[in-house]
N, C-alpha and C positions, 0 to 999 in steps of 0.2 A: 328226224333226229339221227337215221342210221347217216345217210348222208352229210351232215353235218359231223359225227363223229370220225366216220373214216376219211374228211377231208383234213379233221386235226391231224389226224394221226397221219398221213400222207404228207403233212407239210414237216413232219421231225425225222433225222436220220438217224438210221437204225443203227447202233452201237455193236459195238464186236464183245461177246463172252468175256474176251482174255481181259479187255480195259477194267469190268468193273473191280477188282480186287484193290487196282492204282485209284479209281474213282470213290470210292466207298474210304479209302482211306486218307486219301486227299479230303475228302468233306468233312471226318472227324477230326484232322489233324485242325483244318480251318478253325471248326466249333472250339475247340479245346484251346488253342492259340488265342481267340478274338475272345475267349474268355478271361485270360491271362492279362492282354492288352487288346483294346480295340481294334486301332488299322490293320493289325493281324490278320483280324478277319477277313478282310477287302482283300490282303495278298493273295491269303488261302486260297478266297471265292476265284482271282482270276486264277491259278493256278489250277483246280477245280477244272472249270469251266475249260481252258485250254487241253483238259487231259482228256474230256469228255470229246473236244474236237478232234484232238486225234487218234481217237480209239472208234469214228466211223467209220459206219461200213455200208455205203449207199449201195442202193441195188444200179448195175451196169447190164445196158443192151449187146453182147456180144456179137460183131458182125458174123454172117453166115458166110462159111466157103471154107471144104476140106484144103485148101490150099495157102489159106493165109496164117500168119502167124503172129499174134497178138500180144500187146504189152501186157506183161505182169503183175507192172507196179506203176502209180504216178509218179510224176516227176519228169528234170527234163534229162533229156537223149546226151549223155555225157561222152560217149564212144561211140563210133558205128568202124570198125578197122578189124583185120583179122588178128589172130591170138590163139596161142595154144591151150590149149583146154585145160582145167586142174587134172592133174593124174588119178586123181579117185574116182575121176568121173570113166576112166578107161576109154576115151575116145581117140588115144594116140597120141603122138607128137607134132601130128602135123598142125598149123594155122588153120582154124577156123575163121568165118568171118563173126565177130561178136557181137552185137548189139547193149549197150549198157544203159541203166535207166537209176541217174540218181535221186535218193527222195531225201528230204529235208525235215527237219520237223513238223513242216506244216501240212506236209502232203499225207495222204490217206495211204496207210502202211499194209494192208490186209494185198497179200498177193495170191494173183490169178493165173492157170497151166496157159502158156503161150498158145499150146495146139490142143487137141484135144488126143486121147490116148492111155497105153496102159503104162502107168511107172514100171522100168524095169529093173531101178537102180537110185537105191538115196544113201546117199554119202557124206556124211558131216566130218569136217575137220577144226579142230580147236585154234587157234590163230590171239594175232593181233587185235588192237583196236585201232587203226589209222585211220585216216581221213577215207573215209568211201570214197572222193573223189579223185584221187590220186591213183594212177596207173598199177601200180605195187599192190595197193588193197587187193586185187584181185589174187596175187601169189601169197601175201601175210593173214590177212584178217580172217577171222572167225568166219566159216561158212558152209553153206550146207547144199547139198547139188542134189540135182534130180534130174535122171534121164526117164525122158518121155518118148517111146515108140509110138509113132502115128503112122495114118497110112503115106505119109510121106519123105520119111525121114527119121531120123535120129535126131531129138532137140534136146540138149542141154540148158538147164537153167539152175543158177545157182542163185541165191541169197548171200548177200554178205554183210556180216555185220559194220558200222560204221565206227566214228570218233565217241560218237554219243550212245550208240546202240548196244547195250549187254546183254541180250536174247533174240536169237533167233527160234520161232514158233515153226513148226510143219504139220499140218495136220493130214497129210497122205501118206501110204502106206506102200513099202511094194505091192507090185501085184495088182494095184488098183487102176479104175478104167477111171481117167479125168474128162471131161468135157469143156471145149474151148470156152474160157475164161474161168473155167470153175474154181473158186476160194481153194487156196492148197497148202498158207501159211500165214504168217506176220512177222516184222521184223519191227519190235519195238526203241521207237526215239533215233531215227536216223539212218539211213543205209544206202545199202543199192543190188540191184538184179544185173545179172549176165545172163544174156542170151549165147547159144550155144549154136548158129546153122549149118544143116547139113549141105552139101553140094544140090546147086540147083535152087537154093531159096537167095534172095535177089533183096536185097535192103530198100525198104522205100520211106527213110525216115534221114533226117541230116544231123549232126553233132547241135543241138540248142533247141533243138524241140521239145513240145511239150507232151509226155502220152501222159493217158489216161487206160489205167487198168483195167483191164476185159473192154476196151473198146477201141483205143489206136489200134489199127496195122502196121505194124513195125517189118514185116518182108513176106514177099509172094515168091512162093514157088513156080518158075515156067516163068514168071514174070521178068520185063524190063528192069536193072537198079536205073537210080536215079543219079543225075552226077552227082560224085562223091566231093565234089570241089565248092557246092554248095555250101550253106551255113543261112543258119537264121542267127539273128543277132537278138 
C-alpha cells in the first residue's frame, strides 16, 4: 500500500506556496459564479485548473560543475548579445555578455540562482509593464536584480517583470549562500531573466532555445562559445 501511495503522489506536481491564495480563490469564484449561472462554472473550473498549472513547481536535477552556469527560468533563449548591466546592479558601464530567457504564460515561473554562491546585492527597481520581449524591457520594466558571488565570478541576474506580469516574488536575502539551481523567487503571469556574465564565462546556448530551470547550461567558464551566428528555429 506504502508503495502504491507514494507512486500517486509522485505522479502530481508539486505547487508553489505563492499560487494557492490565486487557486483557492479561483475555485470559489468558479462555485459562486456556476451558482449564479451554470457554464460559469466550466469557465471558472478551466480557469482554475490553468492557475494550478502555472503555480508548479517540479523538482529539477541540477547538473554538477563549479564552472557552469545554469538557466534560471523556463522558457525560450530570447538574447545571447552583450549589454550593459542595470546600474543598481553596480557592475559598471561596460557591455557584459547577457543571456536572456523569456517565459510566457505557460512555462513554469518559480526561478532558480544560475551559479551557486553568496548574494552580495538585491536591488529592486519600480518600472514599466512592456512587453518582456522587447529589448527596452530590460532598461523600463519593473525588476529586481541579484548579484551572486561564486567561486568564479561576479553573476548578475535579474527578474523582470512582463506585459502580463504585476509581481515580482524573491525569496533570498543578502548575505545568503544559494546553491546552483536553488529556488530564489517567482515572477507571476509572464516575464523574463537576464543573465549577467563575468569575463571568461563563454555562452553555449543560441537565440530560440529552449532552457529548462536548474537544469540547461546556459555558459561555461574556460569553455569554448558556440558560434553566435547559429539559431534554432
Amino acid at each position: 500500500m506504502d508503495s502504491v501511495l507514494k507512486s500517486i503522489r509522485g505522479s502530481f506536481v508539486p505547487i508553489h506556496r505563492e499560487g494557492y491564495p490565486f487557486i483557492a480563490i479561483l475555485a470559489f469564484a468558479s462555485l459562486f459564479l456556476g451558482w449564479l449561472w451554470g457554464p460559469l462554472f466550466w469557465i471558472g473550473l478551466l480557469l482554475t485548473a490553468w492557475c494550478v498549472y502555472f503555480f508548479r513547481d517540479p523538482p529539477r536535477v541540477t547538473p554538477l560543475g563549479a564552472d557552469l552556469v545554469i538557466s534560471p527560468a523556463d522558457g525560450r533563449v530570447s538574447s545571447v548579445a552583450p549589454a550593459v548591466p542595470p546600474p543598481e546592479l553596480g557592475l559598471g558601464a561596460s557591455p557584459r555578455m547577457r543571456i536572456s530567457v523569456f517565459m510566457n504564460v505557460f512555462n513554469c515561473h518559480v526561478n532558480r540562482a544560475p551559479v551557486g554562491g553568496r548574494v552580495r546585492k538585491i536591488a529592486y527597481k519600480p518600472g514599466r509593464f512592456l512587453n518582456a520581449e522587447l529589448d527596452k524591457a530590460s532598461e523600463d520594466n519593473e525588476r529586481n536584480g541579484l548579484l551572486i558571488e561564486s567561486a568564479i565570478g561576479v553573476v548578475g541576474v535579474v527578474q523582470i517583470a512582463g506585459l502580463v506580469a504585476r509581481r515580482i516574488v524573491c525569496f533570498s536575502r543578502e548575505g545568503e549562500e544559494l546553491a546552483p539551481g536553488q529556488r530564489f523567487g517567482l515572477i507571476r503571469f509572464g516575464s523574463r531573466l537576464d543573465v549577467y556574465l563575468p569575463e571568461g564565462a563563454y555562452p553555449l546556448v543560441s537565440e530560440g532555445q529552449t532552457a529548462i530551470a536548474g537544469e540547461s547550461v546556459l555558459a561555461r567558464f574556460g569553455g569554448p562559445a558556440i558560434d553566435r551566428a547559429a539559431r534554432v528555429d
